[in-house]
N, C-alpha and C positions, 0 to 999 in steps of 0.2 A: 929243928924238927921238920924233915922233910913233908910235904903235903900228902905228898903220893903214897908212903906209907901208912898215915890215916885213910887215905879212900882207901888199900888197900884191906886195912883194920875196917871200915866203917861198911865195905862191900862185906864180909864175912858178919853180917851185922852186931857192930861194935856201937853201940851208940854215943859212946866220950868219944872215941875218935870222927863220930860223924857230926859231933859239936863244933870240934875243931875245924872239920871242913866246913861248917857251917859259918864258922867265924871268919873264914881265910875268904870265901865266899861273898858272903852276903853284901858288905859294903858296896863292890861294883854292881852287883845285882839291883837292888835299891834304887842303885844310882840311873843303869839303864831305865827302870821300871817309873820312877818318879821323871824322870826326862821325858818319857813318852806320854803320863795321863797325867802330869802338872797337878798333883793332888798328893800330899804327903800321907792321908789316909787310908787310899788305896792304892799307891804303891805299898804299903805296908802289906797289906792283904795280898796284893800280889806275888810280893817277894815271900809270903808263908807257904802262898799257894806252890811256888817255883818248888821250894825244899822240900816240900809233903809228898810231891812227887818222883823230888830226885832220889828221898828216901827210898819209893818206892821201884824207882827206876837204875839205881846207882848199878845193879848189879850187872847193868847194859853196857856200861862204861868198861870199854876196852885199852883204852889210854894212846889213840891210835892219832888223838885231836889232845891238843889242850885243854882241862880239864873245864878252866872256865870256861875256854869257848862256846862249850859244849851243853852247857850250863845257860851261858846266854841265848844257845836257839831255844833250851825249854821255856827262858823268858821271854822270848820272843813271841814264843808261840802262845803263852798264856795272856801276855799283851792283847795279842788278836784273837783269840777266843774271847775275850771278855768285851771286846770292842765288836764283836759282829753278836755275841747275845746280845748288847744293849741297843745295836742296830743303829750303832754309828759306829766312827772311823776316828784311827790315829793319827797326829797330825804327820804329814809326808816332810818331815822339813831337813832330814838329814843328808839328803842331795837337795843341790841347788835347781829347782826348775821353776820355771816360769809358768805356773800356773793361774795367775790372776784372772784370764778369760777363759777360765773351763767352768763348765756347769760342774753344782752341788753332786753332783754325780760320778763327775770324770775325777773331781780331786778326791769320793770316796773309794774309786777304783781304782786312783790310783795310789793312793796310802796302805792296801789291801794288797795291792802287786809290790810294794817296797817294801813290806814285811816281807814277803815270798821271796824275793831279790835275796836280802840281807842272810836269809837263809839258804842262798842255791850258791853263795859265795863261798870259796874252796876256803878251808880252815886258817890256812896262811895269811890270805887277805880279810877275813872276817875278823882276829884277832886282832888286827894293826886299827882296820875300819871301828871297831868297837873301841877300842881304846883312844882311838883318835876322834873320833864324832859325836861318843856319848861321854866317856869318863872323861876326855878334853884333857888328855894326858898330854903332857908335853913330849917330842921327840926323844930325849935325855931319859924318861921312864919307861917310853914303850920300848926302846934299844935293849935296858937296865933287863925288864920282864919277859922279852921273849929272846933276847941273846944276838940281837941284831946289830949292824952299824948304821948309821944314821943313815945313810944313801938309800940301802935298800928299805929300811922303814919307808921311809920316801916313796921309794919305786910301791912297793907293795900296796900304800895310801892311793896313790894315783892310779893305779892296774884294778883296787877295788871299786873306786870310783867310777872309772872307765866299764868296768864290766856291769855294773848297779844300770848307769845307762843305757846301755847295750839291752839289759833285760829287760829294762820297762819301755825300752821303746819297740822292743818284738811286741811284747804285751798290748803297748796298743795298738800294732796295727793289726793283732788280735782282734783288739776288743770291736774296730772298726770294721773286719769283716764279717763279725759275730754280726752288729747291727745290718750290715747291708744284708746277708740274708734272714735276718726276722721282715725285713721289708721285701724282698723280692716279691716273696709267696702273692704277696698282695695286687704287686703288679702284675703277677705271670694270671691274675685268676681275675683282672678287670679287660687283659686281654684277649682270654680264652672267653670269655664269658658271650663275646659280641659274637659268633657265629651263633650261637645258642640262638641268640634273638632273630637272623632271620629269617 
């Protein structure tokens, strides 16, 4: 039973066929959603919230991306939403960075910029990245599910890696020019200030 024919049954809303998607679904979702909040209770809640959506969203779905990909930004995105209401941050650990001497702050900025990242990732490398980082799929399955050989698996792993850094190191030198002018103002008006007084 192809998939793509249930979304296609479940966009004209079919609800047994959007069970089906829901079942072909869910497993990987869970699995992302519990890998990021380490809490089997709310990923639960998470992954309801993912599909209450995609219910409502399915009909957006153009098939232009793989279907879970696609699927994984909405839980991406519902990850960080739930993580900036409760006004904290997911953990950053799905690239390697050496963050042990950053303030509480830089490592919430920057777990906050690697949601965004994961999501600015071209559908090609986000699929391979996802399968590879969260579901800890071996080589032999991600080839199997998106029709690949081993090599370019590989390439595609490395290129999304490569670009994940790319983006969060623009990010902070963002975030570094951000702070230099919340400071400037301060020094340009202890400067200005001293003609005043004579």
């Amino acid at each position: 039973m192809k998939i793509e024919l249930q979304v296609e049954k479940a966009q004209a809303g079919d609800q047994k066929a959007f069970r089906i998607v829901y079942n072909h679904l869910r497993p990987s979702v869970y699995s992302l959603c519990l890998h990021r909040v380490e809490n089997e209770t709310l990923a639960e809640e998470l992954t309801q919230d993912v599909f209450v959506k995609l219910w409502k969203k399915l009909s957006l779905y153009t098939g232009q991306t793989m279907l879970r990909t696609w699927v994984w930004q909405m839980a991406i995105n519902e990850i960080k939403d739930h993580f900036r209401k409760q006004g904290r941050n997911s953990k950053p650990e799905l690239v390697a960075f050496d963050d042990a001497d950053c303030a509480v702050d830089d490592r919430t900025e920057l777990s906050i910029d690697l949601e965004r990242a994961i999501g600015e990732l071209p559908a090609r490398l986000k699929a391979v990245f996802l399968l590879r980082e969260v579901e800890r799929c071996g080589y032999g399955e991600i080839c199997q599910q998106l029709g690949l050989c081993r090599n370019v698996a590989r390439y595609r792993l490395n290129e999304a890696k490569l670009m994940l850094r790319n983006i969060l190191s623009d990010n902070g030198t963002r975030r570094e020019c951000m702070r230099h002018k919340k400071t400037k103002p301060e020094v340009e008006e202890s400067t200005t200030s001293v003609p005043n007084t004579i």
